[in-house]
C-alpha positions as CSV (number, residue, x, y, z in Angstrom):
1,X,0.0,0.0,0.0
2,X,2.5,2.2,1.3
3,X,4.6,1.6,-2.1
4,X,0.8,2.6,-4.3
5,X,0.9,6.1,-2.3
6,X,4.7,6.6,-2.9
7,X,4.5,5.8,-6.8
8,X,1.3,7.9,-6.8
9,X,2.9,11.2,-4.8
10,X,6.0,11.0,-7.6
11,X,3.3,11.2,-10.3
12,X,1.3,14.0,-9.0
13,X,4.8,15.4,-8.3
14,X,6.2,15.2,-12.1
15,X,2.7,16.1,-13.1
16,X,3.3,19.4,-10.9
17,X,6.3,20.0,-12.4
18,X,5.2,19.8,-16.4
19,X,2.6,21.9,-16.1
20,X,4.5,24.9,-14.2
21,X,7.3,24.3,-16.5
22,X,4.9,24.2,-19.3
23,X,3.1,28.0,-18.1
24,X,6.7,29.3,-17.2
25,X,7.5,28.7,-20.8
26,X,4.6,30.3,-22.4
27,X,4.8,33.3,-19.7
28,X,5.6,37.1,-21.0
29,X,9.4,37.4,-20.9
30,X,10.6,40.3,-18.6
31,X,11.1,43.7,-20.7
32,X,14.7,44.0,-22.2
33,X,17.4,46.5,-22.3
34,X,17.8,47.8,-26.1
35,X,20.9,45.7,-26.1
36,X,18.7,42.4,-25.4
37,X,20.2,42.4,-21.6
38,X,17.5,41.4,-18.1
39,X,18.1,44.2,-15.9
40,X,16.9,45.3,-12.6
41,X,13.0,46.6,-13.1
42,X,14.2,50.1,-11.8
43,X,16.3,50.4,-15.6
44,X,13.5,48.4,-17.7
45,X,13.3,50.2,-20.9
46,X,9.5,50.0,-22.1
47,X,8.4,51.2,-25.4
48,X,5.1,53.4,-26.3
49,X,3.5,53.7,-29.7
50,X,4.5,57.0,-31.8
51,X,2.3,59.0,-32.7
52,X,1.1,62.8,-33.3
53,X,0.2,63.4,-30.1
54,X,3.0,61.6,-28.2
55,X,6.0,63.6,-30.3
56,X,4.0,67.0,-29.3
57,X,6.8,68.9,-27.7
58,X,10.5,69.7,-27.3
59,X,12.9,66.8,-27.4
60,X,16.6,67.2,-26.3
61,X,20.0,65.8,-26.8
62,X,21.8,67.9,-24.0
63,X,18.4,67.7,-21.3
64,X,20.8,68.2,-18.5
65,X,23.2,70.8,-19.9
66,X,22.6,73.6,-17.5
67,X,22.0,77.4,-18.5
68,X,25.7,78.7,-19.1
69,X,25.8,80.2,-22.2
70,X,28.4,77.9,-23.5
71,X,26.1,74.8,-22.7
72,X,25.1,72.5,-25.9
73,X,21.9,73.0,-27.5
74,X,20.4,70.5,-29.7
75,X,16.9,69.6,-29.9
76,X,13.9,68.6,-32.0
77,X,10.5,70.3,-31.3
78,X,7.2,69.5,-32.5
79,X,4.2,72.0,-32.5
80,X,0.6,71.4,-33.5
81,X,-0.1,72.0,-37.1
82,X,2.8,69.6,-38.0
83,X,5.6,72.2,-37.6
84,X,8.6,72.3,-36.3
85,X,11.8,73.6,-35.2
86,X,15.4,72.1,-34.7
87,X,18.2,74.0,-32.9
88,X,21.6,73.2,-32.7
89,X,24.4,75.0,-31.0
90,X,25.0,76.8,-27.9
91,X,22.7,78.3,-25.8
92,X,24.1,81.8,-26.1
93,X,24.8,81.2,-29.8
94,X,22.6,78.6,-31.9
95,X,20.8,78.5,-35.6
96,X,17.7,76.8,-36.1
97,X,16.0,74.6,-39.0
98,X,12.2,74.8,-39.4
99,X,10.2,71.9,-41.0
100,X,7.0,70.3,-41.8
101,X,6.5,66.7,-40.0
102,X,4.1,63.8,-40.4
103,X,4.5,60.3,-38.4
104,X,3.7,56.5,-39.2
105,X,3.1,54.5,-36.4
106,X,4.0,51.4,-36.2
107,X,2.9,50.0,-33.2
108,X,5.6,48.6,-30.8
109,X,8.0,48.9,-33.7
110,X,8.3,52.5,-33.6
111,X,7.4,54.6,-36.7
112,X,8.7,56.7,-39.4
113,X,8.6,59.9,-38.7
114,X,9.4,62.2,-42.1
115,X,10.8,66.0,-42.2
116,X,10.6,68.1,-45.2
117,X,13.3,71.6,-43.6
118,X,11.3,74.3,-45.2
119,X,14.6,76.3,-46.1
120,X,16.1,73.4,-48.3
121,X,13.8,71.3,-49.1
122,X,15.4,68.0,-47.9
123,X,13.3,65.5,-46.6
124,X,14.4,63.4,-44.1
125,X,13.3,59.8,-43.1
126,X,14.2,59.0,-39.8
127,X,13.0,55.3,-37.7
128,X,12.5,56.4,-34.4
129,X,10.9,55.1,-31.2
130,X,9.6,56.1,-27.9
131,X,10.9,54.9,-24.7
132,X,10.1,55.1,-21.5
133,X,12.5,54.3,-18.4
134,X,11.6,53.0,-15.2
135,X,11.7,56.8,-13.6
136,X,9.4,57.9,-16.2
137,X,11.7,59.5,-18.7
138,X,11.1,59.8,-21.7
139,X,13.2,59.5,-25.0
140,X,13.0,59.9,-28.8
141,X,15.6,57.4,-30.1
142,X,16.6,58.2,-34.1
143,X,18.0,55.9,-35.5
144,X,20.8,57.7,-38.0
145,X,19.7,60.7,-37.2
146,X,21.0,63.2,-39.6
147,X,21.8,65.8,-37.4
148,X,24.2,63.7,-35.4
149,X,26.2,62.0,-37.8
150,X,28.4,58.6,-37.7
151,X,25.8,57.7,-34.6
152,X,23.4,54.4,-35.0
153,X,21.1,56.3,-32.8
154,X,20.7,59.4,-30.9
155,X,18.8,59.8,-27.6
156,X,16.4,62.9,-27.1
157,X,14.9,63.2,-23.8
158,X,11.2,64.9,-23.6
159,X,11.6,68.2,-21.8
160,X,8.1,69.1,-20.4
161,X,7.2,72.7,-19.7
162,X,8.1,74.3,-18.1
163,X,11.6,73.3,-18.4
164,X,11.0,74.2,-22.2
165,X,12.2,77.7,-21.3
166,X,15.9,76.7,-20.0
167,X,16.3,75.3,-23.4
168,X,14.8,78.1,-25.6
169,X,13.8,81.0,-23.7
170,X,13.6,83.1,-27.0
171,X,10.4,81.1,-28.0
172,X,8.6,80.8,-24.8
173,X,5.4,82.3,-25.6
174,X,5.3,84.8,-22.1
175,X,9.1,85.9,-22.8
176,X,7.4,89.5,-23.4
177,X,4.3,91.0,-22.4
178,X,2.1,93.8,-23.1
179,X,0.5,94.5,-26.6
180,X,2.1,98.4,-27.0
181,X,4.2,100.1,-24.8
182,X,6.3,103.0,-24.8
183,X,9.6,102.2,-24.1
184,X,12.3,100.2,-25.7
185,X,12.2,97.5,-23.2
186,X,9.7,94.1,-23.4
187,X,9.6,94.6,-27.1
188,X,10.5,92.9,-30.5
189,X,12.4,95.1,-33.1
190,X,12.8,93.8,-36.2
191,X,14.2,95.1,-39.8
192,X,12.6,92.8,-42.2
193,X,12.5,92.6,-46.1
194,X,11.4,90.3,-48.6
195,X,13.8,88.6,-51.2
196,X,13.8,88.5,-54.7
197,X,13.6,84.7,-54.6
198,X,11.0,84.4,-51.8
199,X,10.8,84.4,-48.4
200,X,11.2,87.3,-45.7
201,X,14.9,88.2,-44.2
202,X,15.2,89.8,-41.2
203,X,17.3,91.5,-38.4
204,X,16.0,91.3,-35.0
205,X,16.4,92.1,-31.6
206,X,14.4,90.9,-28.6
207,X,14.6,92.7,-25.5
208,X,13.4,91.2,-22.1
209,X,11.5,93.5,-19.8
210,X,14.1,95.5,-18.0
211,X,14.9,96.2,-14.3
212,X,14.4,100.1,-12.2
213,X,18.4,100.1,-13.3
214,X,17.5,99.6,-17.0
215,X,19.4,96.4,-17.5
216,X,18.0,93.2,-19.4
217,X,18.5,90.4,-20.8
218,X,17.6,89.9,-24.7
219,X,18.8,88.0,-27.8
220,X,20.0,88.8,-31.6
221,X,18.1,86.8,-34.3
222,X,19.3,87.1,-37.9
223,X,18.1,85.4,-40.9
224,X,14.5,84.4,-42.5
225,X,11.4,82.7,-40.7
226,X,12.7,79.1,-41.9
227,X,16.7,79.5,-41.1
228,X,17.4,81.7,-38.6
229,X,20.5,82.7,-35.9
230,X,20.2,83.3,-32.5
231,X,22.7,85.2,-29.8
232,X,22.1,85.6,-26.2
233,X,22.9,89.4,-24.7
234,X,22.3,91.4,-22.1
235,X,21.7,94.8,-22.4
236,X,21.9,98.6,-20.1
237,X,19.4,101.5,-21.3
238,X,21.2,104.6,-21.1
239,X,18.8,107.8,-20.1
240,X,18.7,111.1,-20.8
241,X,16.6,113.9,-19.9
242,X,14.0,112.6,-22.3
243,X,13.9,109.0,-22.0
244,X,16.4,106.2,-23.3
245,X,18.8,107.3,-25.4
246,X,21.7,104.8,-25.6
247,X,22.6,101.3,-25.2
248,X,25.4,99.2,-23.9
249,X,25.0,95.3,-25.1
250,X,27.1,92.9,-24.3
251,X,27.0,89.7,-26.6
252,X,27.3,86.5,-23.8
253,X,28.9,84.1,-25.5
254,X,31.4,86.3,-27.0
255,X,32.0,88.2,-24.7
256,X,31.3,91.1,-27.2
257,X,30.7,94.8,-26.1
258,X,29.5,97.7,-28.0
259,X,27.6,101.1,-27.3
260,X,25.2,103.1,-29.4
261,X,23.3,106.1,-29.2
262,X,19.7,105.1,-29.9
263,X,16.3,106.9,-31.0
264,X,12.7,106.3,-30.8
265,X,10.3,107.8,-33.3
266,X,6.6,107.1,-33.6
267,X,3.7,105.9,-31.7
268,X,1.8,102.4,-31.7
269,X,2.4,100.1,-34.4
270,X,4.3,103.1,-36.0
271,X,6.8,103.0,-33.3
272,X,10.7,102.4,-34.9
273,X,14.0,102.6,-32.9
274,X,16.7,103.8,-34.9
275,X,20.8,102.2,-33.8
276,X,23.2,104.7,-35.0
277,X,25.5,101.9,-34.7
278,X,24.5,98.6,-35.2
279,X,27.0,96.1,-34.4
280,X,25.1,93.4,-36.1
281,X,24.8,95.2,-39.0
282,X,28.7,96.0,-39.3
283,X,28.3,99.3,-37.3
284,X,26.1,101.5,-39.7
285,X,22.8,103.1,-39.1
286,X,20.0,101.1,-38.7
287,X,16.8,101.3,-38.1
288,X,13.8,98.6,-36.8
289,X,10.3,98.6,-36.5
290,X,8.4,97.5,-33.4
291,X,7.5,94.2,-33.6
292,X,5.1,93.3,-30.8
293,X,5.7,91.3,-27.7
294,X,7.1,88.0,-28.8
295,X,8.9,86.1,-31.2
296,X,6.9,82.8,-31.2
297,X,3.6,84.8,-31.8
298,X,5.5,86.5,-34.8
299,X,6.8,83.0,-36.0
300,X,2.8,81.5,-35.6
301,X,1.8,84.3,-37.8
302,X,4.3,83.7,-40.3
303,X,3.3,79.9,-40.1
């Protein structure tokens, strides 16, 4: 009797035994690495599908550079309306790229997402994917990305607002305020002129609102609404009896220092400022109309 049970237990035992083996088999393996590699859960790397919605925003190479002027800049940013901007550079010095984009999801595979630059025309076909780590953090993988040459992939972390700013405070959309003023402070001034060929040039600067000591910060943009420059400054109204009239900037990255006498003519949206020495224009005359209170509104409108 005693040897029934025993061959009986053994049974029920393998029995045991082939069917966990036989769900441990067909059981979801743990999420990979990108290498292939188990790791800890805290550095799982999950994938999400790509699509419109999830590329919506800025995207950076350099997420953790810091705000020095000298710090890398490089990043991809989507807007609604399926345009776009990418920066490269510095932060105190740095051109940018606009484009048109439009996305294929694949599913778990990733997607294709497809840039046609506005200024060139190139079109550029990029597999990418979103990841997510096991903090949270998220990343645009490219693979071949373009504009980061002799690299399989590049990684571009999500920057959510509002961190956008540290990245590019130029286009944050309450850099400036007020519709009209009177000063030359918390304004746009911009020189623009259409070419031959197509397309709208222009010298601009932007000038943060300034402090009771008439200093601000500000930046120098110089080129056309798809290709354009950008240098950091900082700036020191100088007053006479009347109101402003000079300016000390000081380009940051450069380390670059020039002062001009300045005028302001006009009222409203007939308001110009007039640099008898423009050091972005190699030191002659020059004069720029007011251009409202911020840049990304002026870029929408030009959209």
């Amino acid at each position: 009797m005693r040897r029934v049970i025993s061959i009986a237990l053994t049974a029920l035992i393998a029995a045991a035994g082939a069917i966990m083996s036989f769900f441990w088999l067909r059981a979801e393996p743990t999420p990979t690495c990108p290498h292939g590699a188990r790791g800890p859960t805290t550095t799982t790397v999950m994938q999400e599908p790509v699509t419109t919605l999830a590329l919506r925003g800025l995207w950076s190479r350099y997420p953790d550079a810091g705000g020095k002027e000298d710090a890398p800049v490089a990043f991809y940013y989507f807007h609604d309306g399926g345009i776009g901007l990418y920066r490269y550079g510095r932060l105190g010095h740095n051109t940018t790229n606009s484009y048109d984009w439009v996305t294929t999801g694949d599913g778990d595979n990733g997607g294709m997402l497809v840039l046609s630059y506005r200024k060139t025309g190139a079109v550029q076909h990029s597999r990418v994917r979103i990841e997510r780590d096991g903090s949270g953090r998220r990343a645009l993988v490219v693979e071949n990305d373009p504009k980061n040459p002799g690299q399989p992939t590049s990684r571009y972390v999500y920057v959510p607002p509002p961190s956008f700013t540290a990245q590019a405070p130029d286009l944050a959309l309450d850099a400036l305020t007020g519709a009209f003023a009177v000063g030359v402070d918390d304004r746009l001034w911009i020189d623009q002129l259409p070419f031959k060929t197509g397309g709208m040039g222009f010298s601009l600067y932007q000038l943060r609102k300034a402090g009771i000591d008439g200093r601000g910060t500000g930046w120098h943009h110089v080129g056309d609404y798809d290709d354009w420059s950008t240098e950091a400054l900082s700036y020191r109204l100088l007053r006479g009896d009347s109101g402003p009239n000079g300016i000390d900037l000081v380009f940051s990255l450069r380390q670059e220092r020039h002062t001009t006498a300045l005028r302001l003519d006009g009222t409203g949206k007939n308001r110009t400022l007039t640099l008898a020495s423009d050091p972005r224009d190699f030191w002659a005359a020059h004069t720029f109309k007011d251009g409202g209170p911020s840049f990304a509104g002026l870029l929408a409108q030009r959209r």
